[in-house]
PLY file of the C-alpha trace (Angstrom):
ply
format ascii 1.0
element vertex 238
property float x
property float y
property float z
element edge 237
property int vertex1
property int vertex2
end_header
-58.98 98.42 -150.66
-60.57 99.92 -147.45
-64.36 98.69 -147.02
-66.55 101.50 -145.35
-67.82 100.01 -141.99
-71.44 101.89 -142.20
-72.54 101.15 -138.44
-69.50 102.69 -136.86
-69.28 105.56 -139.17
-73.17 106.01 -138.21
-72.03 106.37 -134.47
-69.32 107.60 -134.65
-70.16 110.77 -136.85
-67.09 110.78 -138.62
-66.54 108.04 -141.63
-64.14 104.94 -140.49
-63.28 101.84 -142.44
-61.26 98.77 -142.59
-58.42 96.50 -144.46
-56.76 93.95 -143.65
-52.83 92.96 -144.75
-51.09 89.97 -144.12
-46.77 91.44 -143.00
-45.41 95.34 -142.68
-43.99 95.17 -146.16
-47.92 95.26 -147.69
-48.75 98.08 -145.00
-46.27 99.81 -146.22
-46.80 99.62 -149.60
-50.37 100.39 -148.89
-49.41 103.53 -147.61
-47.72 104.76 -150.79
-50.06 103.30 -153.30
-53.56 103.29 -151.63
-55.94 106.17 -151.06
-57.42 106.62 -147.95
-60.41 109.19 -149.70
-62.25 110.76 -146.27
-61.69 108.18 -143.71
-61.15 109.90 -140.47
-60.20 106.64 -139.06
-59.45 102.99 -140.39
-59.03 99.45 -138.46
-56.18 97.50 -139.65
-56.30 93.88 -139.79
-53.26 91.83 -139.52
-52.48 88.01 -139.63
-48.69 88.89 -138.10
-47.43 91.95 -136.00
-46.83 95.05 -138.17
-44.26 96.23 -135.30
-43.60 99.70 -134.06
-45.26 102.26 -136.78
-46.04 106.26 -136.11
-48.52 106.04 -137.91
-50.69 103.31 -136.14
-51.97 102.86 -132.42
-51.63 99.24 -131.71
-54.82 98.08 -130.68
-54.24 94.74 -129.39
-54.67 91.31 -130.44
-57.86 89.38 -130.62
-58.24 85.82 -130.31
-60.60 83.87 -132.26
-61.97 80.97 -130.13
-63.92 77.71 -132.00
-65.66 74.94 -129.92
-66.71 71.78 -131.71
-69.94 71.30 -129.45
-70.34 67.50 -130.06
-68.12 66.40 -127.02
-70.11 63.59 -125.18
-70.61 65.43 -122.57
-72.08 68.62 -123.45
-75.64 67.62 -122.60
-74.43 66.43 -119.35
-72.63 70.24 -118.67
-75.54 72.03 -120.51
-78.52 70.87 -118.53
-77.04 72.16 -115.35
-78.93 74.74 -113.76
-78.31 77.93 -112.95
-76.87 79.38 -109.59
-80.19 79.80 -106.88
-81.66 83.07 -107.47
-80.77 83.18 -110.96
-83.17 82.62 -113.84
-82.35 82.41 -117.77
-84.91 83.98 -120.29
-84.80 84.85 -123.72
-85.56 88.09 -124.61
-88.63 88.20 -127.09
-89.87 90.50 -129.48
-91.62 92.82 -126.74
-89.85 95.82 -125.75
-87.71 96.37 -122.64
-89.01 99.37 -120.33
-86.62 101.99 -119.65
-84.94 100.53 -116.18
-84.77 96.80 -118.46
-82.80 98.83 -121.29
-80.49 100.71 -118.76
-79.21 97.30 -117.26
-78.57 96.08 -120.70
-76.70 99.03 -121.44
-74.72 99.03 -118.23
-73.87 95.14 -119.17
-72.88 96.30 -122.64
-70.26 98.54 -120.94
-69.15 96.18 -118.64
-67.72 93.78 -120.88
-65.96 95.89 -122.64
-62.96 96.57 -119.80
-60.28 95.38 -122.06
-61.77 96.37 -125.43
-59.37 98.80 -128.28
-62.19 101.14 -127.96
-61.34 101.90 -124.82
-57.71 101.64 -124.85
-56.78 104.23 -127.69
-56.64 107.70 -126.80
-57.24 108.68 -130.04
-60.76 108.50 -128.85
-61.82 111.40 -127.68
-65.81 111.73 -128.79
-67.25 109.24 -126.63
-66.95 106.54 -129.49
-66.78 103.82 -126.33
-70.16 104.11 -124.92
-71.63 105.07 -128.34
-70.61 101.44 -129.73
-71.19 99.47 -126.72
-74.01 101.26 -124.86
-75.65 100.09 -128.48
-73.54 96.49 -129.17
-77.17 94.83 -127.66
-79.45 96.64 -129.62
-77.24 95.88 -133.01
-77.38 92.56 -131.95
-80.96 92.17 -131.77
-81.24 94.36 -134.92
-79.11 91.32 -137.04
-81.81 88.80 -135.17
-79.48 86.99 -132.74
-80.77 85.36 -130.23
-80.30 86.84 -127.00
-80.41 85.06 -123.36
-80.74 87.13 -120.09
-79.69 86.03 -116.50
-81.89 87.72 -114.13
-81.33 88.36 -110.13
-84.36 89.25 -108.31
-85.93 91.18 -111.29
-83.04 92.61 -112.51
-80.89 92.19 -115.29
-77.48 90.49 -114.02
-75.80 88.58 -117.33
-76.61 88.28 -121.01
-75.49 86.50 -124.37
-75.85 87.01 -128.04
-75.59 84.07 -130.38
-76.11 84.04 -134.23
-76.91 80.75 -135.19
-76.65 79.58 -138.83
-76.81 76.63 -140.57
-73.80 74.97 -139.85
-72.35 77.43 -137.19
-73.02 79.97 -134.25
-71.14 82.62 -132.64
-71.36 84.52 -129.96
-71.09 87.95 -130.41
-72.05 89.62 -127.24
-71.27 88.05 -123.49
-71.05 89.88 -119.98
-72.21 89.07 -116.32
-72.09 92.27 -114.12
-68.21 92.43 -112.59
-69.85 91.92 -108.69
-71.44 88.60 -109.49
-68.75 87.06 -111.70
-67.46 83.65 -110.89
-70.78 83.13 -109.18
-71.57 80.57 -111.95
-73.55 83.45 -114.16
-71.35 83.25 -116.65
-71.04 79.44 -116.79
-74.72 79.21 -117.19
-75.36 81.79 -120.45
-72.52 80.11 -121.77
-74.54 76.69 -121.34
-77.76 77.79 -122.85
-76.11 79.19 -125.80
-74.33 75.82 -126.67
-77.08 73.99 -125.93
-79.29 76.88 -128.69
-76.57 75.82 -131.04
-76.83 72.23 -131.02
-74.47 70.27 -132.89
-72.78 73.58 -134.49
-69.49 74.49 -134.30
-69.07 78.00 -131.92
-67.48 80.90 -132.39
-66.28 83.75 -130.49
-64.09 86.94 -130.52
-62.14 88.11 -127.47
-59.14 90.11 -126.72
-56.01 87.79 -125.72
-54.71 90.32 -123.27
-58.57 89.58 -121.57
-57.15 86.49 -119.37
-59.99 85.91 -117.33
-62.05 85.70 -120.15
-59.53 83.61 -122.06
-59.49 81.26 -119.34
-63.32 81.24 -119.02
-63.24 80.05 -122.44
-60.70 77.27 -122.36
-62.09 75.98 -119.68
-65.03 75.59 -121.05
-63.59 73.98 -124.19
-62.87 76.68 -126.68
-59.51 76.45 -128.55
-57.87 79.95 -130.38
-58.17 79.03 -134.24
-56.92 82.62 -135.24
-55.14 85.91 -133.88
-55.50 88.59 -135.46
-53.68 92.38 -134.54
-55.50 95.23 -135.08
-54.56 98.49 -135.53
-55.83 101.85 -135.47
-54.66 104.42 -138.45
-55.55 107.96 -138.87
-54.74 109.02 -142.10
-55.46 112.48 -142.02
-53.65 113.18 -138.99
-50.94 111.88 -141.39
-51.29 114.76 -143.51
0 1
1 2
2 3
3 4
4 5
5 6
6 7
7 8
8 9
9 10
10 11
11 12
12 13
13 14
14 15
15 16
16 17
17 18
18 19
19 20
20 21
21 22
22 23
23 24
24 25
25 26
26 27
27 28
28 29
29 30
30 31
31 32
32 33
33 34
34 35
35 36
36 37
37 38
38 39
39 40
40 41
41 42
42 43
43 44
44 45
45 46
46 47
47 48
48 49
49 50
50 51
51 52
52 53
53 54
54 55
55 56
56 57
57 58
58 59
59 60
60 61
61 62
62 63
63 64
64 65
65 66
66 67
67 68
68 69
69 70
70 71
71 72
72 73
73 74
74 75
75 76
76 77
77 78
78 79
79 80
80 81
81 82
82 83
83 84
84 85
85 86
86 87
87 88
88 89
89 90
90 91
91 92
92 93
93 94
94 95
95 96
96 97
97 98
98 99
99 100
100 101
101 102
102 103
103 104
104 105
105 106
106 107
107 108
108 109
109 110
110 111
111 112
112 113
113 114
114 115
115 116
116 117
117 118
118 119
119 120
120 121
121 122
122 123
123 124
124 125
125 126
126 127
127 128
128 129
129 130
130 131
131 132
132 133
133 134
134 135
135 136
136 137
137 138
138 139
139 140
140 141
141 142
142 143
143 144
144 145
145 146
146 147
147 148
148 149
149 150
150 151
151 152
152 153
153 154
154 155
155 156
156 157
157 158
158 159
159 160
160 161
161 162
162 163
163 164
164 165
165 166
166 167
167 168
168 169
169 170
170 171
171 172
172 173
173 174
174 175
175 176
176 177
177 178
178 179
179 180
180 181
181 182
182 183
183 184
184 185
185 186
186 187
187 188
188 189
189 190
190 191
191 192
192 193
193 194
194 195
195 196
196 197
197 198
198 199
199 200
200 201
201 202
202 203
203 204
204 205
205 206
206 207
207 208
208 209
209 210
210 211
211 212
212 213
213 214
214 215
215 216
216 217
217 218
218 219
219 220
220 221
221 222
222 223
223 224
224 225
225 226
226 227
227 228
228 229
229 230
230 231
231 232
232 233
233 234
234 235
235 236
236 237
């Protein structure tokens, strides 16, 4: 059964939607027994590799990363402080001016490098920029918390984290490509463990990303989950 993903269709223009299968044999069978309807475009989610199909552009496979954040010596790691220049703030509820929102969209697009969206030339409508230019926004909009690194009043490095009861994840993480491996990045990622406490933390990256797989590791993360993903078309099919 394909679910209707409402926020991309929104952006997109054009209605997209998703379902997930677990080997090529239910893929298949999906194709002669399900019913696509309107979908211009659907994400297909897959616990193994479907293998080569004409009728899918393999999107790459994403790696879902779980840290149990009650090592003994996360507060040790978390209280360190940020790089000199640097500060960390949390963006409130007042609004960014116009220059404030530009850097946060430029940061959006920057951490996007090895993201499907930008891989599949089956994009052709600017669907890129449309979902990451407004990833922050979104973010903000489902009331994650969100943590900005600023360099001499400007917006360098930022994270997302939705924090539940029991769990967080981080859904949105970039530091502008100039001042990576400056210790940016190992800051945000600091603050946001230490805003999750004693909760286990999530996080979604691509595998072929290895910097930001190693980034991860490093930091503790382990891959619980990988998932392929796949784009279909179906009425390019017809």
């Amino acid at each position: 059964m394909i679910r209707s993903l409402s926020f991309d269709s929104r952006l997109f223009g054009y209605a997209v939607g998703s379902v997930e299968v677990s080997s090529p044999q239910e893929f298949e069978a999906y194709l002669a027994t399900g019913k696509p309807g309107d979908y211009d475009l659907v994400y297909v989610f897959s616990s193994v590799a479907l293998g080569p199909n004409d009728k899918l552009f393999e999107a790459g496979v994403r790696a879902s990363m779980v840290h149990e954040n009650n090592d003994s010596g996360k507060k040790s790691s978390t209280s360190l402080p940020p790089p000199s220049g640097v500060m960390l703030n949390e963006l409130g509820t007042s609004a960014l001016d116009n220059e404030a929102q530009a850097e946060m969209n430029n940061l959006s697009l920057h951490c996007g490098h090895h993201s499907r969206f930008k891989k599949d030339p089956g994009f052709v409508c600017g669907e890129y920029n449309k979902l990451y230019g407004n990833w922050w926004r979104e973010s903000l909009h489902k009331g994650y918390r969100m943590i900005m690194a600023k360099q001499r009043g400007h917006i360098v490095g930022m994270a997302s984290c939705g924090i539940a009861e029991t769990s967080a994840y981080i859904d949105l993480f970039s530091v502008l490509p100039d001042l990576r491996r400056q210790g940016i990045g190992r800051s945000l990622l600091n603050k946001v463990m230490s805003l999750a406490g004693d909760r286990k933390v999530g996080l979604s990256t691509q595998k072929e990303n290895l910097a930001a797989m190693s980034f991860y590791e490093q930091a503790g993360f382990v891959i619980e989950k990988e998932t392929w993903i796949y784009h279909w078309r179906p009425k390019s099919d017809a």
